[in-house]
N, CA, C and O atoms as a Tripos MOL2 file, in Angstrom:
@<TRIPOS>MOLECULE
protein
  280   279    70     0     0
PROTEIN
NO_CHARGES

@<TRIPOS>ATOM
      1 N           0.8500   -1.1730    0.0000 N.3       1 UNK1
      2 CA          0.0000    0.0000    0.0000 C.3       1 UNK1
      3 C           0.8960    1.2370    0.0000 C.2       1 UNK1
      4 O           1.6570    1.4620    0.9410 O.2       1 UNK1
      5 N           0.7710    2.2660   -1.3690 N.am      2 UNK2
      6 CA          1.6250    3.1420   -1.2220 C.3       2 UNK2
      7 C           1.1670    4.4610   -0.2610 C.2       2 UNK2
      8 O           0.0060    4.5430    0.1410 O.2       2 UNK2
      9 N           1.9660    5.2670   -0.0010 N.am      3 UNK3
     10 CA          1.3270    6.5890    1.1790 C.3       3 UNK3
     11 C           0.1720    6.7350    0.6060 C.2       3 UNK3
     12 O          -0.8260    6.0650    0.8740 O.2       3 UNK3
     13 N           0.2520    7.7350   -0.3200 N.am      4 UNK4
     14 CA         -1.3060    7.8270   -1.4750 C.3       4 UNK4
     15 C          -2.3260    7.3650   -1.0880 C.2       4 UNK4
     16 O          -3.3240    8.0850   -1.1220 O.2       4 UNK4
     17 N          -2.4440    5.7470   -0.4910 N.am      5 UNK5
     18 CA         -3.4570    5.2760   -0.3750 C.3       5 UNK5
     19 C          -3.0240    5.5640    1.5090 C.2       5 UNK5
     20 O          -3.5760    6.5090    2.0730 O.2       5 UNK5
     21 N          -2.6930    5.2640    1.7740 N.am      6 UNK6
     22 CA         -2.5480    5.0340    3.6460 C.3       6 UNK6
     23 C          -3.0540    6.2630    3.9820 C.2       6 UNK6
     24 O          -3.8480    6.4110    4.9120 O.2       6 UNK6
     25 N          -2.5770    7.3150    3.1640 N.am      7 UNK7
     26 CA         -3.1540    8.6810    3.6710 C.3       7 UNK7
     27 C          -4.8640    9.0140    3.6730 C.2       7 UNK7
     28 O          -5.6060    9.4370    4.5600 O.2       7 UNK7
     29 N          -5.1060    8.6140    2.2500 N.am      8 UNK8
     30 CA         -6.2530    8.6190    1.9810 C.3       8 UNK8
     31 C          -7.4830    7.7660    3.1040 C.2       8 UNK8
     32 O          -8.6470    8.1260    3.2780 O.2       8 UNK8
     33 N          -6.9540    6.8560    3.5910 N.am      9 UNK9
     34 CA         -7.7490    5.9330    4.5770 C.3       9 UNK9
     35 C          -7.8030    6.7950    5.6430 C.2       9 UNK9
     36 O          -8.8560    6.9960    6.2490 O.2       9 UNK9
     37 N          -6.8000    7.3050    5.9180 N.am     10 UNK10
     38 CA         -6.6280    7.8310    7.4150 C.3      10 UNK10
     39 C          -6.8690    8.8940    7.0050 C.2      10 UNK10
     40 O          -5.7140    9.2000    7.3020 O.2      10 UNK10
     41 N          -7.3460    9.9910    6.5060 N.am     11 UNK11
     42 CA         -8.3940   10.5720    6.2040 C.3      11 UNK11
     43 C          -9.9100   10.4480    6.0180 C.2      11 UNK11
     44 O         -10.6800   11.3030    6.4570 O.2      11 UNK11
     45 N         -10.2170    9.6240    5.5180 N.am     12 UNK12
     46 CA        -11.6210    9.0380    5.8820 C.3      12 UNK12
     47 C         -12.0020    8.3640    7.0330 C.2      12 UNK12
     48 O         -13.2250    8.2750    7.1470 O.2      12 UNK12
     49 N         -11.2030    7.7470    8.1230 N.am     13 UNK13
     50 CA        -10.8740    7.5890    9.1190 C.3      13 UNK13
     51 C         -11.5310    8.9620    9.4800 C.2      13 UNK13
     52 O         -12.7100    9.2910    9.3500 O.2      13 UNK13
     53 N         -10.2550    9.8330   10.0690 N.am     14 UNK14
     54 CA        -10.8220   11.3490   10.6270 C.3      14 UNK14
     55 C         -11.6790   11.5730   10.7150 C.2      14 UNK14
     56 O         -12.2380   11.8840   11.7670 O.2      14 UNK14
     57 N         -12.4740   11.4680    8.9140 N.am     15 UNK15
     58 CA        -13.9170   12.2600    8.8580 C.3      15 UNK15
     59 C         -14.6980   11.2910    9.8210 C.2      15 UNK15
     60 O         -15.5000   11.9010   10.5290 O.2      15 UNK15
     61 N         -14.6650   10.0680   10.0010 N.am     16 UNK16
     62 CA        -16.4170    9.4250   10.2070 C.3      16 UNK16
     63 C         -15.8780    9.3780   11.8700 C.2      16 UNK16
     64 O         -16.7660    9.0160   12.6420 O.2      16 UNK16
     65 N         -14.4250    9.7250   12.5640 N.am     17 UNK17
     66 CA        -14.3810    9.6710   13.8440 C.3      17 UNK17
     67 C         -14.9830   11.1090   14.4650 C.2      17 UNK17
     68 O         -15.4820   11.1540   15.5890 O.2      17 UNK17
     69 N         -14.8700   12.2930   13.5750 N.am     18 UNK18
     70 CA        -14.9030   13.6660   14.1020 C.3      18 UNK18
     71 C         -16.3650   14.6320   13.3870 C.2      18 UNK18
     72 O         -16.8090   15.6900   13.8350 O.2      18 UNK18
     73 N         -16.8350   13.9080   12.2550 N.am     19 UNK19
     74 CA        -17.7080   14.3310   11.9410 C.3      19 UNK19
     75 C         -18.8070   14.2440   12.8970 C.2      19 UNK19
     76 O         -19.2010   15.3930   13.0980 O.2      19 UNK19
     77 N         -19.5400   13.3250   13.6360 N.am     20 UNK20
     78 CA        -20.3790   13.1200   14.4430 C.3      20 UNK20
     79 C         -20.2670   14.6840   16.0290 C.2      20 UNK20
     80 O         -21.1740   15.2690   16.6220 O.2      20 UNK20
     81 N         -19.0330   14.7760   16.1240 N.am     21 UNK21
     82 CA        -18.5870   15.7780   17.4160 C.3      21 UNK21
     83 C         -18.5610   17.0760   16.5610 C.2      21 UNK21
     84 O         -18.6420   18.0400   17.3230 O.2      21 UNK21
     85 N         -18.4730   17.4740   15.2040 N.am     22 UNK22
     86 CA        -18.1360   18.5030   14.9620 C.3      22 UNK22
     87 C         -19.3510   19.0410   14.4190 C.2      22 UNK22
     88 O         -19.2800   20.2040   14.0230 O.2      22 UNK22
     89 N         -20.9070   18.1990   14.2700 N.am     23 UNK23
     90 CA        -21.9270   18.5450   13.9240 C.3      23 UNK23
     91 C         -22.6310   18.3070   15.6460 C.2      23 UNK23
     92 O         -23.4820   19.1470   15.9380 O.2      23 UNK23
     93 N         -22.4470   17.6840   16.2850 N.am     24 UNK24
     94 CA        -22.7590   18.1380   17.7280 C.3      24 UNK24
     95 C         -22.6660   19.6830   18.3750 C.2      24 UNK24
     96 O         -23.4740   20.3270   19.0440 O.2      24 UNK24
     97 N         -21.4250   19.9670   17.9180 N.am     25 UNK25
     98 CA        -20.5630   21.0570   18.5030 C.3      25 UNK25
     99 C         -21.5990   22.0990   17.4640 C.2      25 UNK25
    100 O         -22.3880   22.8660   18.0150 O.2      25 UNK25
    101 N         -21.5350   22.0550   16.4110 N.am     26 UNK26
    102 CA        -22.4700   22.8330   15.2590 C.3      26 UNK26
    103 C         -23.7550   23.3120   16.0040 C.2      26 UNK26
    104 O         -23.9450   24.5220   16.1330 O.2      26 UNK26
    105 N         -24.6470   22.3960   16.5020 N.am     27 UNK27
    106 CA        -25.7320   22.0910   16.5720 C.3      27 UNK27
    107 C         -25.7910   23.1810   18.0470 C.2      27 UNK27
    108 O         -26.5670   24.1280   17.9170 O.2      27 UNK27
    109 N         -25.0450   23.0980   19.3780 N.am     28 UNK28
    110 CA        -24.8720   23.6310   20.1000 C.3      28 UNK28
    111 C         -24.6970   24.7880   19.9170 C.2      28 UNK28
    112 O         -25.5580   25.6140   20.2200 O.2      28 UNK28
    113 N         -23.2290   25.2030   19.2330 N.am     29 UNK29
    114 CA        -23.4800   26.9030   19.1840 C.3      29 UNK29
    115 C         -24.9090   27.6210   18.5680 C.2      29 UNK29
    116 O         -25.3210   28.7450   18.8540 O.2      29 UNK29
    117 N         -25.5500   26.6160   17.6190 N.am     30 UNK30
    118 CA        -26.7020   27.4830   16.9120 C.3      30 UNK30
    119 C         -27.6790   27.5850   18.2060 C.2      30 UNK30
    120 O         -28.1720   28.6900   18.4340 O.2      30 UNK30
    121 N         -27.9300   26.7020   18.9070 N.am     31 UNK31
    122 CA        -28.7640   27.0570   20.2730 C.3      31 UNK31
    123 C         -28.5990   27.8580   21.0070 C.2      31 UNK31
    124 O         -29.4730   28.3890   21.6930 O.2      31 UNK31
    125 N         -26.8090   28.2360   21.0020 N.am     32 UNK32
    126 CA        -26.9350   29.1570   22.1500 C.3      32 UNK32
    127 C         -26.7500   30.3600   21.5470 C.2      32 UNK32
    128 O         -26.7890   31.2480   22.3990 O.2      32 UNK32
    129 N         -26.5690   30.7690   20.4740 N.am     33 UNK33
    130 CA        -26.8600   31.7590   19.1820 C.3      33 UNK33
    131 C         -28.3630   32.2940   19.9450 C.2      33 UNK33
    132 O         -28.6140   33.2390   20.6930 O.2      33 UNK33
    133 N         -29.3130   31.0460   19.2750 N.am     34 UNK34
    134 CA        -30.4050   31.4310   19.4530 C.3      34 UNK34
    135 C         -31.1120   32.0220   20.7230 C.2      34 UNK34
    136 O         -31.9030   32.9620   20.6390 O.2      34 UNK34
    137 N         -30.7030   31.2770   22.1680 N.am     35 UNK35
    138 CA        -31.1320   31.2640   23.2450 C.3      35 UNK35
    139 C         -30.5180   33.0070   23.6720 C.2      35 UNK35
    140 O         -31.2440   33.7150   24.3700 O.2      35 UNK35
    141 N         -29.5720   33.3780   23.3240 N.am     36 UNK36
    142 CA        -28.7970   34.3880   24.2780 C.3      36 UNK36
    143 C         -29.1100   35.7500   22.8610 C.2      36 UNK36
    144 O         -29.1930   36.9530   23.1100 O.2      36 UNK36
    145 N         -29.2210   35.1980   21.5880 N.am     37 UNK37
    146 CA        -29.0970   36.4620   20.6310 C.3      37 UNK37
    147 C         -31.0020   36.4970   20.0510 C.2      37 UNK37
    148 O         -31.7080   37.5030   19.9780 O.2      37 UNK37
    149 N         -31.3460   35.2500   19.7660 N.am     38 UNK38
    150 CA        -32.7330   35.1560   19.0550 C.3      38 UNK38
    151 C         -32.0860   34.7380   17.7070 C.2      38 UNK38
    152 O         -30.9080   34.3900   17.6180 O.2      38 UNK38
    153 N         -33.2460   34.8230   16.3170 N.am     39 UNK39
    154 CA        -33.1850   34.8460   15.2890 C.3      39 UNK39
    155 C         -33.0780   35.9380   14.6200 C.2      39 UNK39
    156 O         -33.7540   36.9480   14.8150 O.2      39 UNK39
    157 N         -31.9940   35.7620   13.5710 N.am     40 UNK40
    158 CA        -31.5100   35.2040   13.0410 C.3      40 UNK40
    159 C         -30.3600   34.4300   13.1350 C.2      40 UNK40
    160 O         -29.3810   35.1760   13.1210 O.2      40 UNK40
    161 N         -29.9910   33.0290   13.2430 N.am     41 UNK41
    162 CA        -29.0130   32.4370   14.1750 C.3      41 UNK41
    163 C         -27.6120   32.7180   13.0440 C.2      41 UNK41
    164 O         -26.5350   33.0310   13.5510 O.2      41 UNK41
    165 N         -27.7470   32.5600   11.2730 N.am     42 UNK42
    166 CA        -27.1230   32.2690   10.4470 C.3      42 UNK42
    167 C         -26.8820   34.0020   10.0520 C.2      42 UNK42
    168 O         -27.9070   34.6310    9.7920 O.2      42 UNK42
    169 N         -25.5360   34.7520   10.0110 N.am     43 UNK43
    170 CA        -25.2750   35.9820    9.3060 C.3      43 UNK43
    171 C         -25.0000   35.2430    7.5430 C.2      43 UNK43
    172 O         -24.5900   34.1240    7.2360 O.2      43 UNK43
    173 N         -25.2920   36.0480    6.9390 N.am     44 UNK44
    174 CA        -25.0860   36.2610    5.3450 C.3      44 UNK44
    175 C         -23.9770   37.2300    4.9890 C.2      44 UNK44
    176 O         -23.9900   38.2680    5.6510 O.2      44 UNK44
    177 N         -23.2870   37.1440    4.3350 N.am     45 UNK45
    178 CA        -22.4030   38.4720    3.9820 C.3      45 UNK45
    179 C         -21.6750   38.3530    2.6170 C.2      45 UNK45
    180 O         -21.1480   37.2530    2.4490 O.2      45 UNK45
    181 N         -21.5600   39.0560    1.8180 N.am     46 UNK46
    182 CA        -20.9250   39.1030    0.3640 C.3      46 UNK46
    183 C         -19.6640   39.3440    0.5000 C.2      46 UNK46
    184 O         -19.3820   40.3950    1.0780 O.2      46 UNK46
    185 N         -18.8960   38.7450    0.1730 N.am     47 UNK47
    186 CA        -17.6910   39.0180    0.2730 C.3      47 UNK47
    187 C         -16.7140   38.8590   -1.2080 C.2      47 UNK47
    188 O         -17.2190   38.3060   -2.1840 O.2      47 UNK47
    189 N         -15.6640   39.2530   -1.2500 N.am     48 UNK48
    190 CA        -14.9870   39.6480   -2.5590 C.3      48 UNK48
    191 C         -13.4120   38.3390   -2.4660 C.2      48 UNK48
    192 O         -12.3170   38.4470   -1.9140 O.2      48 UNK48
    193 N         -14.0880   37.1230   -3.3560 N.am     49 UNK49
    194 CA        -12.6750   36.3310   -3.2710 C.3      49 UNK49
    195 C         -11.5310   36.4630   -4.4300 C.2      49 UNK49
    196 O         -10.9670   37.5400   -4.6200 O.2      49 UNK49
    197 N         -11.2380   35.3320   -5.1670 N.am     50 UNK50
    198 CA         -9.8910   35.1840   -5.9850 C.3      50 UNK50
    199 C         -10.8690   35.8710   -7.0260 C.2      50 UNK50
    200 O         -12.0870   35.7780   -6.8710 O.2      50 UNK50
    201 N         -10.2590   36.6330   -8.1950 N.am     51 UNK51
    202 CA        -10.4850   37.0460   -9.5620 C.3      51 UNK51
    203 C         -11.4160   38.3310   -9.3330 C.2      51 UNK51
    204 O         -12.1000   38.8490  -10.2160 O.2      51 UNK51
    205 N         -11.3410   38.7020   -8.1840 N.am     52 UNK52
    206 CA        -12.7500   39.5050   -7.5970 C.3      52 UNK52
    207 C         -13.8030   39.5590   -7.9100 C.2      52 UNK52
    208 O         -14.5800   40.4290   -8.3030 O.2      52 UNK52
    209 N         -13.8270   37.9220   -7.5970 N.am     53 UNK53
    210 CA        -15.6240   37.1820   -7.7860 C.3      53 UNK53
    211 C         -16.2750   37.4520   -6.2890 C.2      53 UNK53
    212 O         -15.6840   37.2110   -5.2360 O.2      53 UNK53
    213 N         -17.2590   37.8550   -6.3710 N.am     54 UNK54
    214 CA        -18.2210   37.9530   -5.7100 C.3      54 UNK54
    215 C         -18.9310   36.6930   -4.4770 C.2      54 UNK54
    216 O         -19.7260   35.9960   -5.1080 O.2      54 UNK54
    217 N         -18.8920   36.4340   -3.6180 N.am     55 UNK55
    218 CA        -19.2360   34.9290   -3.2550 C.3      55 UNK55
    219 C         -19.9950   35.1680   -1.7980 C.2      55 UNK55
    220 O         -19.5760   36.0810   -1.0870 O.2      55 UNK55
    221 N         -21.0370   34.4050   -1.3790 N.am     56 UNK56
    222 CA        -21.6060   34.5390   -0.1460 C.3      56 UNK56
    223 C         -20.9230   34.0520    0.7720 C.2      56 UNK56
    224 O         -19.9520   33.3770    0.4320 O.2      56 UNK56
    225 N         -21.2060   34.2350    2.2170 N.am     57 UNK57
    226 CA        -20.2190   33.8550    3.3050 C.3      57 UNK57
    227 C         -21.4930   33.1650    4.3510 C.2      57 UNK57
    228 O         -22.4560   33.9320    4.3440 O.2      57 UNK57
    229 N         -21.6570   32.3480    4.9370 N.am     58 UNK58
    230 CA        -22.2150   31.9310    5.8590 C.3      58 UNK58
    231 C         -21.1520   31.9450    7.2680 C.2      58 UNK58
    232 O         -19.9930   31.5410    7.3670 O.2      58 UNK58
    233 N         -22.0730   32.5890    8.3020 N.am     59 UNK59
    234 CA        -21.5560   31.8870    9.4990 C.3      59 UNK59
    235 C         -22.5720   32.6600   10.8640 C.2      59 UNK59
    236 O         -23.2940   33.6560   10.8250 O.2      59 UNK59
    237 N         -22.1770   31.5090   12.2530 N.am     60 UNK60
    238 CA        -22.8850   32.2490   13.1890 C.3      60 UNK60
    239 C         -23.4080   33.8620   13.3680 C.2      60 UNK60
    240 O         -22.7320   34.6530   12.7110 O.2      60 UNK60
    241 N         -24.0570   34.2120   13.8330 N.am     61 UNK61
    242 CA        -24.2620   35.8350   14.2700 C.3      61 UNK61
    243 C         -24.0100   35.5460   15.0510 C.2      61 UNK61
    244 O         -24.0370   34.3650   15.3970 O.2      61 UNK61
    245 N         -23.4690   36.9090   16.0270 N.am     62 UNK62
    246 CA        -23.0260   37.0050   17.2010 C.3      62 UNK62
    247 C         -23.1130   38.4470   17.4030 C.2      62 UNK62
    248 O         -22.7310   38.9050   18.4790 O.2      62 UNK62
    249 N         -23.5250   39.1410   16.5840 N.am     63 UNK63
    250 CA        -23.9110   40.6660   17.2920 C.3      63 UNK63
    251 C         -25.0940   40.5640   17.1680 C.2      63 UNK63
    252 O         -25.7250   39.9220   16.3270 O.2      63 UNK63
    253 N         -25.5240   41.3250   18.1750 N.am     64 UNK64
    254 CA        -26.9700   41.7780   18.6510 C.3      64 UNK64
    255 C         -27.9660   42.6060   17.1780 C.2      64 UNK64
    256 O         -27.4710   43.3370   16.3190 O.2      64 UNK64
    257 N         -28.8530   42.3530   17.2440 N.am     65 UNK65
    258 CA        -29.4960   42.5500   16.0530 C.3      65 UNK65
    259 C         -29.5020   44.4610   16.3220 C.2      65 UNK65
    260 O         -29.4000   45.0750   15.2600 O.2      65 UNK65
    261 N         -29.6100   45.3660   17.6160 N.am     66 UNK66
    262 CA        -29.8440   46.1780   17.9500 C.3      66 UNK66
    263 C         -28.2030   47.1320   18.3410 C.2      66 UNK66
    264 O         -27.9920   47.9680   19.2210 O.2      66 UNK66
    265 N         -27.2880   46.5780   17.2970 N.am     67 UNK67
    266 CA        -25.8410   47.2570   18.0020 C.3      67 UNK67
    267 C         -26.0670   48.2240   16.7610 C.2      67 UNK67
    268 O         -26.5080   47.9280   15.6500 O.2      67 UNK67
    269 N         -25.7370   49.1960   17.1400 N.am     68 UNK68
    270 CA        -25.5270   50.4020   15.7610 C.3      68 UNK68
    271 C         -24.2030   50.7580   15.5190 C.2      68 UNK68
    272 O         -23.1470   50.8440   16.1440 O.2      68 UNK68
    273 N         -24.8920   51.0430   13.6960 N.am     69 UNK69
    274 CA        -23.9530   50.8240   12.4420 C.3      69 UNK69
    275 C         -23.0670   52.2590   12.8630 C.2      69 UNK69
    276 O         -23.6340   53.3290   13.0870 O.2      69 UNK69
    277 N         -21.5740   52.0680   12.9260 N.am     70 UNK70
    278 CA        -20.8080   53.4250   13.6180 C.3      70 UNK70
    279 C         -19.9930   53.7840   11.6020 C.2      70 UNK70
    280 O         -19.2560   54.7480   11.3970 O.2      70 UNK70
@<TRIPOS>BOND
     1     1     2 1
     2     2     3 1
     3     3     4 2
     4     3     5 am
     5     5     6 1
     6     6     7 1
     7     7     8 2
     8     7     9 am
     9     9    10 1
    10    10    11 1
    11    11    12 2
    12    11    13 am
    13    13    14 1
    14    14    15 1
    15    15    16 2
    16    15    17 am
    17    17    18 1
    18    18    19 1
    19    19    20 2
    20    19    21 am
    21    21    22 1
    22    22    23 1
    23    23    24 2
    24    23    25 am
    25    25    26 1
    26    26    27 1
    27    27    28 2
    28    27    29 am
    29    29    30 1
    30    30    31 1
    31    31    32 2
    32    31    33 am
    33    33    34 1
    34    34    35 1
    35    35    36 2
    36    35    37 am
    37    37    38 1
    38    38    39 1
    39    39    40 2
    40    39    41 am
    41    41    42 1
    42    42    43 1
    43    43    44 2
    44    43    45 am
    45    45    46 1
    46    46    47 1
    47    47    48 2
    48    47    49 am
    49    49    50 1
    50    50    51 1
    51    51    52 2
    52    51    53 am
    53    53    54 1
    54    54    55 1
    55    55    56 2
    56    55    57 am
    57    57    58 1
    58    58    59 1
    59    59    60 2
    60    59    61 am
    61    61    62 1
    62    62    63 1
    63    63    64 2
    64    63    65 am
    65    65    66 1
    66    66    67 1
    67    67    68 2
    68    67    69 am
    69    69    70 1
    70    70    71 1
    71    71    72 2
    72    71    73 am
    73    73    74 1
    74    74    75 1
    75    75    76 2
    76    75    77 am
    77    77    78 1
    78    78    79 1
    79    79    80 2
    80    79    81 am
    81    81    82 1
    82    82    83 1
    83    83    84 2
    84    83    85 am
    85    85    86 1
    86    86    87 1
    87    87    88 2
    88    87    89 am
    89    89    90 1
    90    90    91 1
    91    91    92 2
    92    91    93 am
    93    93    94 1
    94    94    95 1
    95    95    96 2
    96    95    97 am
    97    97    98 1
    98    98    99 1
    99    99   100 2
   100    99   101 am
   101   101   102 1
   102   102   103 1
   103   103   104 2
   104   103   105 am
   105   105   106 1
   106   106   107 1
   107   107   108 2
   108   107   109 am
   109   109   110 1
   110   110   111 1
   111   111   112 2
   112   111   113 am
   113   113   114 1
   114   114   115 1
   115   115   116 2
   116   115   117 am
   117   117   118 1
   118   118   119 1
   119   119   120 2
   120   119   121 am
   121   121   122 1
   122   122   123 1
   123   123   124 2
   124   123   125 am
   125   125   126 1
   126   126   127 1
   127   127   128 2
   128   127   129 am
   129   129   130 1
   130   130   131 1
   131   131   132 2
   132   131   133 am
   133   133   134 1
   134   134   135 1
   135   135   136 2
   136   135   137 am
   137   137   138 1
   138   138   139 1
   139   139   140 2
   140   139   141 am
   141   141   142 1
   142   142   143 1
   143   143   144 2
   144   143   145 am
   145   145   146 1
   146   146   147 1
   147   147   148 2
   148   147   149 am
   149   149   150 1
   150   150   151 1
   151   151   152 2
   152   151   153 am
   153   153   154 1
   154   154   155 1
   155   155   156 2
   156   155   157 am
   157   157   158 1
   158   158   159 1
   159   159   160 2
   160   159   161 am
   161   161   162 1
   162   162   163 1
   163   163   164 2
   164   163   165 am
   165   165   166 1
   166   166   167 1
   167   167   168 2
   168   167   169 am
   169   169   170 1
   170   170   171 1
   171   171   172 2
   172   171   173 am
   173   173   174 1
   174   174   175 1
   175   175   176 2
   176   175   177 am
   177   177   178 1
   178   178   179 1
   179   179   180 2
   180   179   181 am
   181   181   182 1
   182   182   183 1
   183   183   184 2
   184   183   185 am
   185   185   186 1
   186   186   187 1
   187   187   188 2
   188   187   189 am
   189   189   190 1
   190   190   191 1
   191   191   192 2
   192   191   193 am
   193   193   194 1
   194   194   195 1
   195   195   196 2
   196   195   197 am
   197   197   198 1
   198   198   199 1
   199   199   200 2
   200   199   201 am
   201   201   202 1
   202   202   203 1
   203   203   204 2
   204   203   205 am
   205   205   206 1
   206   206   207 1
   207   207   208 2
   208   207   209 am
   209   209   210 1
   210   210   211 1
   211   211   212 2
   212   211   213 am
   213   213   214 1
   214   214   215 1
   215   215   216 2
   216   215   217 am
   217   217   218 1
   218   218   219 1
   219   219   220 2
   220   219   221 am
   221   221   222 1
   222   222   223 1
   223   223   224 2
   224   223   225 am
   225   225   226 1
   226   226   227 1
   227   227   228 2
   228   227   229 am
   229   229   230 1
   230   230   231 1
   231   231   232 2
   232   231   233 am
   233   233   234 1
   234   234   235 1
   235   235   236 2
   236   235   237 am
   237   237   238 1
   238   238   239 1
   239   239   240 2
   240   239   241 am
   241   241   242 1
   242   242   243 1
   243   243   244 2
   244   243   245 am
   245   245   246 1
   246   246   247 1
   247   247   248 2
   248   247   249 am
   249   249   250 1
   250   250   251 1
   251   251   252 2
   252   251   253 am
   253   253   254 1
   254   254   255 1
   255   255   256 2
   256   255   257 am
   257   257   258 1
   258   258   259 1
   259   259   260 2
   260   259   261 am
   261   261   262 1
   262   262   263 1
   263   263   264 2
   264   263   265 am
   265   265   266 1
   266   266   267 1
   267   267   268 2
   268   267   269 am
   269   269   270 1
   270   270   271 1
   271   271   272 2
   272   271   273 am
   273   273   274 1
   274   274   275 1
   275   275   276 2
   276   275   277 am
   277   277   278 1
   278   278   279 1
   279   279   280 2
@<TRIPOS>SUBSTRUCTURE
     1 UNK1         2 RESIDUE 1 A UNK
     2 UNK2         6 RESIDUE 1 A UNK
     3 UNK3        10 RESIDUE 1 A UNK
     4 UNK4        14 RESIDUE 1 A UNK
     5 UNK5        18 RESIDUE 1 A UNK
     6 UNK6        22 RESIDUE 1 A UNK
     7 UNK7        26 RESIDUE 1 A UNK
     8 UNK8        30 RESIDUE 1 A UNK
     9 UNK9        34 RESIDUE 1 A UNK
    10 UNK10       38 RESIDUE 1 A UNK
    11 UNK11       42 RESIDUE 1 A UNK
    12 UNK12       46 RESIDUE 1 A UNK
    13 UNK13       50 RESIDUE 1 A UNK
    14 UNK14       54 RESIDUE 1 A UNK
    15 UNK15       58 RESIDUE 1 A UNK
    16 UNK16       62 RESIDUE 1 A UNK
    17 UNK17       66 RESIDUE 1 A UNK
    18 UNK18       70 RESIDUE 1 A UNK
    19 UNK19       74 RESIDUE 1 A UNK
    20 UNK20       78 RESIDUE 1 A UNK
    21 UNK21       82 RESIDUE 1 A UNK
    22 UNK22       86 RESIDUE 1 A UNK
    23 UNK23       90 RESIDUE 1 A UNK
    24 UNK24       94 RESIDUE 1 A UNK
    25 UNK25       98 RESIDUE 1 A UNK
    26 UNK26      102 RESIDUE 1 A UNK
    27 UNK27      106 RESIDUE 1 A UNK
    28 UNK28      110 RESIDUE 1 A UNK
    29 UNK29      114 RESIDUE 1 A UNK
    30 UNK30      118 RESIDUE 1 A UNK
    31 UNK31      122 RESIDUE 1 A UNK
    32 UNK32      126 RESIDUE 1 A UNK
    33 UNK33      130 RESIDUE 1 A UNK
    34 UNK34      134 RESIDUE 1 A UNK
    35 UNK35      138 RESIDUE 1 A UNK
    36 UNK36      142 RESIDUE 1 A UNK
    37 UNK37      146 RESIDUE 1 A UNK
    38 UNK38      150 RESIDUE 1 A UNK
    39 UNK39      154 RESIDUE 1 A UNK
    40 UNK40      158 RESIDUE 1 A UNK
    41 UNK41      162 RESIDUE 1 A UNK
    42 UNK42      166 RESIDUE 1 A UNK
    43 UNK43      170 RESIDUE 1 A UNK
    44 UNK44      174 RESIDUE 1 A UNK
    45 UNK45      178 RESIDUE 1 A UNK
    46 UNK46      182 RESIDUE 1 A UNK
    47 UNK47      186 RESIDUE 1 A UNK
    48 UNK48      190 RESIDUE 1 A UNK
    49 UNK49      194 RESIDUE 1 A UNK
    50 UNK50      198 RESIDUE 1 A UNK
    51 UNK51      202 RESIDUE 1 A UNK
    52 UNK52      206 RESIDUE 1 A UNK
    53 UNK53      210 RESIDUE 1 A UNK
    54 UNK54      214 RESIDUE 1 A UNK
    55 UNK55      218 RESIDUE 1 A UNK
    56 UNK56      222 RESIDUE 1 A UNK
    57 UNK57      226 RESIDUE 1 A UNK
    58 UNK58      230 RESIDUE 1 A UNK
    59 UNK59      234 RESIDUE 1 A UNK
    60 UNK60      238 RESIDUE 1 A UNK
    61 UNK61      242 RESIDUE 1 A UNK
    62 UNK62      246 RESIDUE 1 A UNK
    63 UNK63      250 RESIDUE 1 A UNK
    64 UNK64      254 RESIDUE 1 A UNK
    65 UNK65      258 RESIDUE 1 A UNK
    66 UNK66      262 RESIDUE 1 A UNK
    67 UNK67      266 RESIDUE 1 A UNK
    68 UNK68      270 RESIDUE 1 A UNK
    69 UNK69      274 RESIDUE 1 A UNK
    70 UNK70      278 RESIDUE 1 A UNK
């Protein structure tokens, strides 16, 4: 079995040991998103990547829906 492949196992390995804890862990912050901020748990944001393409961004909110724009 050359690396190529050994690596590749033990990579799929990783995923099916850490995937289960890292969608746990997921699942948690969106609750406490929700519990301590409300909805909307998910921010949106446009952001500018390679070739200055245009691309959406997902991730937690964490500011208060009521903080003002300075």
């Amino acid at each position: 079995m050359n690396w190529n492949a050994r690596k590749y196992f033990f990579d799929i390995f990783l995923i099916v040991i850490f995937s289960p804890l890292i969608c746990i862990l997921l699942v948690l912050i969106a609750l406490l998103v929700l519990v301590f901020n409300g909805k909307p748990i998910i921010f949106k944001s446009n952001r500018i990547g390679v070739n200055e393409k245009v691309f959406t961004m997902y991730k937690f909110r964490t500011m208060s829906l009521d903080t003002p724009l300075v």
